[in-house]
FIMARKE-354385 format. One record per atom (N, C-alpha, C): residue number from 1; atom name; x, y, z. Coordinates in steps of 0.02 Angstrom, whole numbers, plus 50000, padded with zeros to 5 digits. Example, Ala and Ser with C-alpha at 12.3 -4.5 7.8 and 13.67 -1.06 7.14 Angstrom:
BEGIN
[site 1 'N' [50660 49716 50390]],
[site 1 'CA' [50615 49775 50390]],
[site 1 'C' [50660 49835 50390]],
[site 2 'N' [50642 49888 50354]],
[site 2 'CA' [50684 49947 50357]],
[site 2 'C' [50645 50002 50394]],
This chain:
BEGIN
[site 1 'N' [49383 46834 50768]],
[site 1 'CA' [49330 46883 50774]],
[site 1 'C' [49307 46888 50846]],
[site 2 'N' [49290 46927 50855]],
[site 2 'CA' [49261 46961 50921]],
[site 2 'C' [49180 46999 50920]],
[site 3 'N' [49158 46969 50950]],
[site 3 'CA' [49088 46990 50936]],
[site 3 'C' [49047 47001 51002]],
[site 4 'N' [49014 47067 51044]],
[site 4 'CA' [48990 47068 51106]],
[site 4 'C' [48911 47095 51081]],
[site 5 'N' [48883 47063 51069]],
[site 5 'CA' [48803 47065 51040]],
[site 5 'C' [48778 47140 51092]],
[site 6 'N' [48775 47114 51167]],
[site 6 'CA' [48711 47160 51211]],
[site 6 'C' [48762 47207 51190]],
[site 7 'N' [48811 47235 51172]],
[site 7 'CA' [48846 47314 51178]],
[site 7 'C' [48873 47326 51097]],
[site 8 'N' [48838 47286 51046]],
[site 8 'CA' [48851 47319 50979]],
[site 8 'C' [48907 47309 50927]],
[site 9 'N' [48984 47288 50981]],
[site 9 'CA' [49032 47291 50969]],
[site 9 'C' [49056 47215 50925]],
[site 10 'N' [49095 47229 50878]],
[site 10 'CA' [49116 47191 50825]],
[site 10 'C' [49184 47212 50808]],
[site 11 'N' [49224 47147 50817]],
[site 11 'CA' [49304 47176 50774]],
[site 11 'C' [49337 47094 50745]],
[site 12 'N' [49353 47111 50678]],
[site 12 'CA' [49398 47084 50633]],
[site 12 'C' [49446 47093 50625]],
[site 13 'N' [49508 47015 50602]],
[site 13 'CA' [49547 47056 50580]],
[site 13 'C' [49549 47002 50528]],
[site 14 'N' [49580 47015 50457]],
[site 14 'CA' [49605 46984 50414]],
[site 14 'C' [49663 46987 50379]],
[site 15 'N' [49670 46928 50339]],
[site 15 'CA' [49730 46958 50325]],
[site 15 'C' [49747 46900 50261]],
[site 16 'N' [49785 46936 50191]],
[site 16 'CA' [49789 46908 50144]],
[site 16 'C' [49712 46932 50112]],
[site 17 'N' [49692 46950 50102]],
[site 17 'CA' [49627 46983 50070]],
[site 17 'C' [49668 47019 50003]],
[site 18 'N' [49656 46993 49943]],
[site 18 'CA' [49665 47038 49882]],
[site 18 'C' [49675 47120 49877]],
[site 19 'N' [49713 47168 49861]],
[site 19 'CA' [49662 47242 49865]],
[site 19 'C' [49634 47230 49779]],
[site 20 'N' [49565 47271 49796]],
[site 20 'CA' [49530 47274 49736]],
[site 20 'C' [49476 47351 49738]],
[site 21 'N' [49528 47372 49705]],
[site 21 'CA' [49512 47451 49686]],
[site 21 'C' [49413 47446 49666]],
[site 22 'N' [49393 47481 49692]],
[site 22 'CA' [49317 47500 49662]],
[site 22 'C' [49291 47441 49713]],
[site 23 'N' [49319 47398 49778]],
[site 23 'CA' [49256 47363 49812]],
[site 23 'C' [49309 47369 49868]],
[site 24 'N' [49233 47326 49910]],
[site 24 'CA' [49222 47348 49974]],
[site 24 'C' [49228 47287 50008]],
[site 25 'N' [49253 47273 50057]],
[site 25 'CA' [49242 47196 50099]],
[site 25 'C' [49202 47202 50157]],
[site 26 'N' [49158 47183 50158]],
[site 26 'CA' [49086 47178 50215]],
[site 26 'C' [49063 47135 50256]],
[site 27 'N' [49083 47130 50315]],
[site 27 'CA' [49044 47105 50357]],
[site 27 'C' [48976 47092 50382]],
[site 28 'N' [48972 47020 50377]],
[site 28 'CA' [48898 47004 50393]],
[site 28 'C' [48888 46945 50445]],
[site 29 'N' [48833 46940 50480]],
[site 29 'CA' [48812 46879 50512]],
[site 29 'C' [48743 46844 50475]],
[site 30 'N' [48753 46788 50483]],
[site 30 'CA' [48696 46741 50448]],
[site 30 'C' [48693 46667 50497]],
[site 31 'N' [48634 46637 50467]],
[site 31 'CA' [48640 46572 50477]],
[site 31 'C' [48628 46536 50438]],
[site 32 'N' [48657 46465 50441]],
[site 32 'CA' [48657 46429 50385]],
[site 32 'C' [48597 46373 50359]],
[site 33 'N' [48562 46393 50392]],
[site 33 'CA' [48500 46358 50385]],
[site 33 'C' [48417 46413 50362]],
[site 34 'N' [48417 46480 50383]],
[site 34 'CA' [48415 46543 50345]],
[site 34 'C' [48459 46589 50332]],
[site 35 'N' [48510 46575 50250]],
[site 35 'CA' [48535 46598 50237]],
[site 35 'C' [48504 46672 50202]],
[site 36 'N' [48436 46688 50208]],
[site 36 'CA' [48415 46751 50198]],
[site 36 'C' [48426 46819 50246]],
[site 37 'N' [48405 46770 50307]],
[site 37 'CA' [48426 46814 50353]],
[site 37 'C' [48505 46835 50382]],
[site 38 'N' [48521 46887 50370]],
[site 38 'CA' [48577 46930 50381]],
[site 38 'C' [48567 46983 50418]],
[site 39 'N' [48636 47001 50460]],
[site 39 'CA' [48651 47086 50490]],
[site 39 'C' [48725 47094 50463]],
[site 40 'N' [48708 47171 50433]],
[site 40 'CA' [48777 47196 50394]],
[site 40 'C' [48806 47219 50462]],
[site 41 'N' [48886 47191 50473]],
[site 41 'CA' [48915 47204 50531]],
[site 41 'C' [48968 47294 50508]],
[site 42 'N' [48964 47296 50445]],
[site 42 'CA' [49012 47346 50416]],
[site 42 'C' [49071 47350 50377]],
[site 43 'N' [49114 47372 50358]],
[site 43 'CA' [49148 47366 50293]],
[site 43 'C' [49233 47352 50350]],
[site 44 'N' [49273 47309 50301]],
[site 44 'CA' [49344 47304 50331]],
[site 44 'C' [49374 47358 50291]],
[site 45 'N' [49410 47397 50324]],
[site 45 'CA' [49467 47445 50318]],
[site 45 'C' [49535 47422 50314]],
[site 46 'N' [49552 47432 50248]],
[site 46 'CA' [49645 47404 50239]],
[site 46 'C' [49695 47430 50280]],
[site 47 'N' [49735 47412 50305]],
[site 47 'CA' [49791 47424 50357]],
[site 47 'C' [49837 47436 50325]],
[site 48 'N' [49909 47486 50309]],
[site 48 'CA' [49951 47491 50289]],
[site 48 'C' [49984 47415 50280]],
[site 49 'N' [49981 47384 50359]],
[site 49 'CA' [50031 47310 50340]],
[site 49 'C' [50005 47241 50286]],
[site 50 'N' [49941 47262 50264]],
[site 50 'CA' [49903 47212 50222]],
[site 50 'C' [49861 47170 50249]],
[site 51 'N' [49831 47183 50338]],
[site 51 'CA' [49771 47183 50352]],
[site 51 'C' [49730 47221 50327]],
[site 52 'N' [49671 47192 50349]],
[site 52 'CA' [49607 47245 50349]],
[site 52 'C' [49566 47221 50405]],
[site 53 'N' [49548 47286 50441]],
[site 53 'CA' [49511 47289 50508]],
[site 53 'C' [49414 47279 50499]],
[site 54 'N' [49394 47269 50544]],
[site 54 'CA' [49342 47289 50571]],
[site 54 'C' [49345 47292 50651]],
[site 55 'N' [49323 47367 50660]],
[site 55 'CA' [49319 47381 50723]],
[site 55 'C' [49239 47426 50751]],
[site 56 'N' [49193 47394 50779]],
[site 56 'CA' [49116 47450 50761]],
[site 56 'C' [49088 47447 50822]],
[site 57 'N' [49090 47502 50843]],
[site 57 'CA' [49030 47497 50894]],
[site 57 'C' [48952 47523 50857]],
[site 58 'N' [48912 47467 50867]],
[site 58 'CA' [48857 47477 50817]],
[site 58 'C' [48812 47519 50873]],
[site 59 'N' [48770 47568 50856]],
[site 59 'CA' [48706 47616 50896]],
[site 59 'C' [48657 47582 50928]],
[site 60 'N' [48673 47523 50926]],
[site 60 'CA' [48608 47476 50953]],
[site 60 'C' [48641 47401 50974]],
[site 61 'N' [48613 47355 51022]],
[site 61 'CA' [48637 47270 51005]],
[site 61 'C' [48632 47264 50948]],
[site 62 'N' [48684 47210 50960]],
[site 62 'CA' [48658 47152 50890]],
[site 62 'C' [48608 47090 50888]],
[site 63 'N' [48572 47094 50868]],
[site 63 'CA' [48487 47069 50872]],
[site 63 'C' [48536 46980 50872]],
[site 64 'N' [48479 46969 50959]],
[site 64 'CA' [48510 46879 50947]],
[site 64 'C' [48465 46842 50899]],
[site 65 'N' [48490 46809 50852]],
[site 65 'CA' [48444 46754 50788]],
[site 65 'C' [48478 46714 50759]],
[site 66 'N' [48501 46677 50809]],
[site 66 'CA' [48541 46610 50821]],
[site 66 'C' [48605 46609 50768]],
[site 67 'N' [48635 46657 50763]],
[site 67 'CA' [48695 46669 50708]],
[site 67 'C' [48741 46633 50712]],
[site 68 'N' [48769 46588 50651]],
[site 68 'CA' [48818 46557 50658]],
[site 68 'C' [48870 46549 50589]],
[site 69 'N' [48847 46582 50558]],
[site 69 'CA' [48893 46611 50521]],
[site 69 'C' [48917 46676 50501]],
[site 70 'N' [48980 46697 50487]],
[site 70 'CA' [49021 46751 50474]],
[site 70 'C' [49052 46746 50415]],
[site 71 'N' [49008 46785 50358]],
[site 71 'CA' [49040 46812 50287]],
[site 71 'C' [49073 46866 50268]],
[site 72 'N' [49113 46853 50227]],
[site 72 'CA' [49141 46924 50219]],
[site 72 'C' [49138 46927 50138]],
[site 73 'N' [49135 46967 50099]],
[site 73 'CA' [49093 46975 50033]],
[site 73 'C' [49121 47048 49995]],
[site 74 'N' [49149 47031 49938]],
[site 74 'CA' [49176 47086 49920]],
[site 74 'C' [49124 47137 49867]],
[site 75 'N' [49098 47183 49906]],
[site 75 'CA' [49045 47239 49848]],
[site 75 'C' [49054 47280 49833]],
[site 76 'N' [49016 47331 49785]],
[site 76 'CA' [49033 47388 49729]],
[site 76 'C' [49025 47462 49792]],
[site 77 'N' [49001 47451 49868]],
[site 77 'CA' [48979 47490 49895]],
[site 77 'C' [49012 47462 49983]],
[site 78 'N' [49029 47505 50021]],
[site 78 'CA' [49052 47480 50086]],
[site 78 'C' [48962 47483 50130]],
[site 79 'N' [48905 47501 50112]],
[site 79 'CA' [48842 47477 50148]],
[site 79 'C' [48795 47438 50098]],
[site 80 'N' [48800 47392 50080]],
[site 80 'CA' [48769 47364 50039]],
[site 80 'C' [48686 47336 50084]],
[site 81 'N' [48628 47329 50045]],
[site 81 'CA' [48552 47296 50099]],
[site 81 'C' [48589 47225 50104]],
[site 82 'N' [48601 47198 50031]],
[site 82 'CA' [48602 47132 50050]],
[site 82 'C' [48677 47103 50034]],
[site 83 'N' [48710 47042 50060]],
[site 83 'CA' [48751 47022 50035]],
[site 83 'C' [48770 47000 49944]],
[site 84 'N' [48803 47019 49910]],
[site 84 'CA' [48805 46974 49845]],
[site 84 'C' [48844 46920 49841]],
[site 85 'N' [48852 46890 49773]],
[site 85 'CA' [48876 46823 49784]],
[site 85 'C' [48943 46822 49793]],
[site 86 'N' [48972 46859 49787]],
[site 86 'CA' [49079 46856 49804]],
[site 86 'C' [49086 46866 49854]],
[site 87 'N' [49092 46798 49873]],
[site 87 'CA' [49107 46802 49956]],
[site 87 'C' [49185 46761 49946]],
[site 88 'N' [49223 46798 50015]],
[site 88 'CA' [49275 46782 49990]],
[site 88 'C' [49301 46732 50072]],
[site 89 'N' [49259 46761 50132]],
[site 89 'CA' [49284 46727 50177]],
[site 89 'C' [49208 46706 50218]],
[site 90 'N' [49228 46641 50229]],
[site 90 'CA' [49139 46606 50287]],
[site 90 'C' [49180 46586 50310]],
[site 91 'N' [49150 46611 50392]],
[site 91 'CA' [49181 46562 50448]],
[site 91 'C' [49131 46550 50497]],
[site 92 'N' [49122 46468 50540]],
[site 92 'CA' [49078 46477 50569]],
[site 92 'C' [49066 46480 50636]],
[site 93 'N' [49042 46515 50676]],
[site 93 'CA' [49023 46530 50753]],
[site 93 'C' [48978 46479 50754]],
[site 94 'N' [49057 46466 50811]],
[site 94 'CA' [49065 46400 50869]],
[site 94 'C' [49020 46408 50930]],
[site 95 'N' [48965 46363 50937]],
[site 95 'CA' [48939 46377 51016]],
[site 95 'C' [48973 46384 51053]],
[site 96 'N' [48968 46408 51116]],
[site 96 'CA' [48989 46427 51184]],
[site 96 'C' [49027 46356 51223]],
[site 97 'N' [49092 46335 51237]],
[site 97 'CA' [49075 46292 51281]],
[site 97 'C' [49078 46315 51337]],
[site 98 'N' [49058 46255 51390]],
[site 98 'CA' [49050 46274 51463]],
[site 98 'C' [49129 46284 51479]],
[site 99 'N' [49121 46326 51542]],
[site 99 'CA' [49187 46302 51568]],
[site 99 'C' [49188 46289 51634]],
[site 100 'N' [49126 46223 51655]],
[site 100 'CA' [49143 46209 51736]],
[site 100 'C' [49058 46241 51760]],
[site 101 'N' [49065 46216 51811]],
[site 101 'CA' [48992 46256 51855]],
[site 101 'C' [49008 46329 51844]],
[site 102 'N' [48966 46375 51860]],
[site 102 'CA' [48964 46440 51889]],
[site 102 'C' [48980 46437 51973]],
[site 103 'N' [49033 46484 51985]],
[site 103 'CA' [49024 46491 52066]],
[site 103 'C' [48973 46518 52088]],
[site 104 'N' [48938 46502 52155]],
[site 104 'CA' [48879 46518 52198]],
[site 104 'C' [48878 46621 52195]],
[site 105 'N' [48937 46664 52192]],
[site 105 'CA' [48958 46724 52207]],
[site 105 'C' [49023 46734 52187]],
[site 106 'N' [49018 46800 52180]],
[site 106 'CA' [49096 46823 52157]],
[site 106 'C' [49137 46849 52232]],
[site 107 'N' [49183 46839 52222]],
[site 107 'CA' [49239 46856 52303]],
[site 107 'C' [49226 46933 52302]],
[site 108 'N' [49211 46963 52372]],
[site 108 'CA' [49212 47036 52384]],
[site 108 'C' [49285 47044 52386]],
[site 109 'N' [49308 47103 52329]],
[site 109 'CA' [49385 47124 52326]],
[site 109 'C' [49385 47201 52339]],
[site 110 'N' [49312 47229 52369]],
[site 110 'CA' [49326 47284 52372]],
[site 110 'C' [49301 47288 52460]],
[site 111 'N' [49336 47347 52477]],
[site 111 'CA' [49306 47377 52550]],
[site 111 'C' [49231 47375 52570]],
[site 112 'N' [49222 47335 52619]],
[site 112 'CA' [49154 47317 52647]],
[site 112 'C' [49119 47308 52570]],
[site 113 'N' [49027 47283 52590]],
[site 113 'CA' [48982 47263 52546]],
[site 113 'C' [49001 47186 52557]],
[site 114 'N' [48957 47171 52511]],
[site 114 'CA' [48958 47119 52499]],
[site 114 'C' [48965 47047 52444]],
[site 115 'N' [48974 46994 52438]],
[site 115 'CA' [48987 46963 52357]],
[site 115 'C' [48903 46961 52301]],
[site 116 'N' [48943 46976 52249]],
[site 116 'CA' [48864 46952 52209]],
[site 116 'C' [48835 46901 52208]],
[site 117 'N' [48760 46885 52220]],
[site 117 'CA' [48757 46825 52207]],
[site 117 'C' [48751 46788 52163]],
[site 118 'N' [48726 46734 52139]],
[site 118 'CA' [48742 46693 52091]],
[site 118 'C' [48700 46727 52029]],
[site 119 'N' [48662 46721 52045]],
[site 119 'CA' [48594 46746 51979]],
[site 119 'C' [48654 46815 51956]],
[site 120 'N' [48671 46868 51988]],
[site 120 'CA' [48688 46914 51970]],
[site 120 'C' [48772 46889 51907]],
[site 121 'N' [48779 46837 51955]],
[site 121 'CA' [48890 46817 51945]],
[site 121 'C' [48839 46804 51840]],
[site 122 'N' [48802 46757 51858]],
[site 122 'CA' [48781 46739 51793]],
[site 122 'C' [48772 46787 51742]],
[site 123 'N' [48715 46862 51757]],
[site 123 'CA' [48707 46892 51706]],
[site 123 'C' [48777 46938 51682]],
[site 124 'N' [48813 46954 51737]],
[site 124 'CA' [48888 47003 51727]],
[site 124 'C' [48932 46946 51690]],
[site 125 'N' [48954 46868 51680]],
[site 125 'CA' [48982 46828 51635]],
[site 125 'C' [48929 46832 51591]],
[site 126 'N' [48870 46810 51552]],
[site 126 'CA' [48823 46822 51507]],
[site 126 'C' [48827 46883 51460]],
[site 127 'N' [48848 46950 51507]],
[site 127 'CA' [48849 46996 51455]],
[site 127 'C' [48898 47030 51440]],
[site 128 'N' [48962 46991 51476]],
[site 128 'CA' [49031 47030 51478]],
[site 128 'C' [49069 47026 51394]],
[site 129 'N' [49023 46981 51349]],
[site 129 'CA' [49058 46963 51279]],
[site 129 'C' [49090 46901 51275]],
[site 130 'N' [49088 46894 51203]],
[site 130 'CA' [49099 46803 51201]],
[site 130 'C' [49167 46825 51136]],
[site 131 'N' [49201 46778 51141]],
[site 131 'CA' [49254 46769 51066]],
[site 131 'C' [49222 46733 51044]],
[site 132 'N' [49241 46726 50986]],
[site 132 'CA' [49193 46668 50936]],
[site 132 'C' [49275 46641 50886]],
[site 133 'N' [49244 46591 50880]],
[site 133 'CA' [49288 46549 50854]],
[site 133 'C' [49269 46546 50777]],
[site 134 'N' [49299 46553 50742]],
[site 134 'CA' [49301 46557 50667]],
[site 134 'C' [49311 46465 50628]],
[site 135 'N' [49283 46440 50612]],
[site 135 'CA' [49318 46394 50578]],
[site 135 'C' [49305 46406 50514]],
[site 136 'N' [49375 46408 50484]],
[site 136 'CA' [49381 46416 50405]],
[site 136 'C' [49411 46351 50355]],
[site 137 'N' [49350 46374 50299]],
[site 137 'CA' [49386 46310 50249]],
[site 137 'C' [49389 46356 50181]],
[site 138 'N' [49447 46340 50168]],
[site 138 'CA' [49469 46325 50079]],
[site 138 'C' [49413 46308 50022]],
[site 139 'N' [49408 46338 49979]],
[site 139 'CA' [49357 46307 49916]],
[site 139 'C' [49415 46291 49864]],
């Protein structure tokens, strides 16, 4: 999964998912400590090869509220308010690790000007999007 919160954007892919005529497979974020609180990320779309996608640029961020889990839930409707109980895939978002200091500035690669500085190098890695790591288990 791929998930860039400040710009909305969300993409899945799965694969081995049942087809089941009359439902819907839905993406959501939660956490596992308020499992009430949820954001519907949107419905997976079957792929001829026997994936199913999610690909969304959502109209707004995705609200930060410490999310660390990723359900996927099969319903009677592709916008459902809330999740129901057939969930068919949880996976959970892995914190961030570091990777190393931040450099002081980024190298000037363009004609004259000058490098960014650090505060700046920070917020352009901060909001460039994160992968998230899925870990999945078997029931």
């Amino acid at each position: 999964m791929e998930l860039v919160r400040a710009e909305g954007e969300a993409r899945l892919t799965a694969r081995g998912l049942p087809a089941a005529p009359g439902l819907s497979y839905v993406v959501w974020l939660t956490r596992d400590d308020q499992p009430g609180v949820v954001f519907r990320l949107g419905a997976l779309r079957p792929q001829p090869d026997g994936t199913a996608t999610l690909d969304e640029l959502l109209p707004d961020p995705i609200p930060d509220r410490g999310w660390n889990l990723v359900l996927v839930t099969a319903e009677s409707t592709p916008a459902p308010d809330r999740p129901g109980p057939r969930r068919t895939i949880v996976g959970r978002i892995l914190p961030p690790t570091p990777f190393g200091p931040m450099p002081r500035e980024l190298p000037n690669t363009g004609a004259g000007g000058t490098a960014l500085p650090a505060d700046m190098t920070a917020a352009l890695v901060a909001t460039a999007g994160a992968l998230i790591t899925l870990e999945h288990r078997r029931r």
